[in-house]
C-alpha positions as CSV (number, residue, x, y, z in Angstrom):
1,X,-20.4,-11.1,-30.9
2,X,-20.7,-14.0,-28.3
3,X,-23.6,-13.1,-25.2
4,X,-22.8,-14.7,-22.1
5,X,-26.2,-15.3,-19.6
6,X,-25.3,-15.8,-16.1
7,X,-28.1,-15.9,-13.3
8,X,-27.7,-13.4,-10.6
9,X,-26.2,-15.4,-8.2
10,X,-23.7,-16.7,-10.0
11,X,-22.4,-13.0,-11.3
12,X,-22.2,-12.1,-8.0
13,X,-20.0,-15.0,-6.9
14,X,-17.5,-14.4,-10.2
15,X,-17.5,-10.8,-8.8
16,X,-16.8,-11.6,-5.7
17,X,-13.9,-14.2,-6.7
18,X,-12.6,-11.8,-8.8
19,X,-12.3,-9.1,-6.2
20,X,-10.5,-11.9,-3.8
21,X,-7.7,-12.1,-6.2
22,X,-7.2,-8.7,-7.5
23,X,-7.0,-8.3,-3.6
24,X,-4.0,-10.6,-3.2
25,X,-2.4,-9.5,-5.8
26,X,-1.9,-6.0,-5.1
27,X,-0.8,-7.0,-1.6
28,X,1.6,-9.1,-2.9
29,X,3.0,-6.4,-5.3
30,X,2.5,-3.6,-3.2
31,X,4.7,-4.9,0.1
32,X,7.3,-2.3,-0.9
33,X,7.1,1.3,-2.1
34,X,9.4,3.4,-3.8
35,X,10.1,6.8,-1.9
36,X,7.7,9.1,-4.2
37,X,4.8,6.5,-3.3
38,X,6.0,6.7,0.3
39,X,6.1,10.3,0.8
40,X,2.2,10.8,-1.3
41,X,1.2,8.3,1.4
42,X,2.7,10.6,4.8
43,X,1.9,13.5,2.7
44,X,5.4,14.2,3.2
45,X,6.9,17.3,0.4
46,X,10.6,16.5,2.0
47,X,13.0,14.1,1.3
48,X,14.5,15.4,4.3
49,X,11.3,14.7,6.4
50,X,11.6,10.5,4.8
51,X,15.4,10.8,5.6
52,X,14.5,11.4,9.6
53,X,11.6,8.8,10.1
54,X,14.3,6.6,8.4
55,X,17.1,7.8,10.8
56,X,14.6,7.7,13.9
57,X,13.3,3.5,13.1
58,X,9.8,5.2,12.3
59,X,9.5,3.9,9.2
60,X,10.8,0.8,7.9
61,X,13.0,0.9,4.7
62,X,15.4,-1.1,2.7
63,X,17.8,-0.3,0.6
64,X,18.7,-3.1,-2.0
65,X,20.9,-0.6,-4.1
66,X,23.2,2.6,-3.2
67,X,20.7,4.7,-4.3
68,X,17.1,2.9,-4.5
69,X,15.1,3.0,-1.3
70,X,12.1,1.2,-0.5
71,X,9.5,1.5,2.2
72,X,7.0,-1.1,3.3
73,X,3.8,-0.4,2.9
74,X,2.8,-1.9,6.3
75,X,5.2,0.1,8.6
76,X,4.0,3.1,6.9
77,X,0.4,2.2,7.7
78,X,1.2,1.9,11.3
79,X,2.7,4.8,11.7
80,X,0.0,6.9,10.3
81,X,-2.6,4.6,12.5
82,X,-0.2,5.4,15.7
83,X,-0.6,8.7,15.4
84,X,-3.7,9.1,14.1
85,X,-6.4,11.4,16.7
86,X,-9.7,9.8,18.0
87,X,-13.1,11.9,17.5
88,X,-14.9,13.2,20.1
């Protein structure tokens, strides 16, 4: 077994590095969400419900196949921030 010493600063930095990419990465993978991910993010039950914020430009979708749909991540965001209520 192989013991690596690092001083305290310099654990912190390769935490924080590491927490910079692991960042970017999941934005980059993330952009688009399949319709199950979608709907646990509205906390939506309906497919119905997805259907009408699709039909009414609420959310923005695309649809690379016949029957796969994907919704960005970001549009979805903004809708729940543009309807979200401020506290007293």
């Amino acid at each position: 077994m192989e013991v690596i010493c690092l001083q305290t600063e310099a654990f912190y930095a390769l935490v924080d590095e590491l927490y910079e990419r692991l960042k970017e990465k999941e934005k980059f993978d993330d952009k688009w969400v399949d319709g199950e991910e979608a709907m646990r993010l509205l906390n939506v039950k309906s497919k119905t419900t997805m259907q009408s914020l699709r039909d009414e430009g609420k959310v923005r979708f695309s649809q690379p196949q016949p029957r796969i749909i994907l919704y960005d991540r970001d549009s979805i965001n903004d809708y729940l921030e543009k309807h979200a209520k401020e506290t007293f």
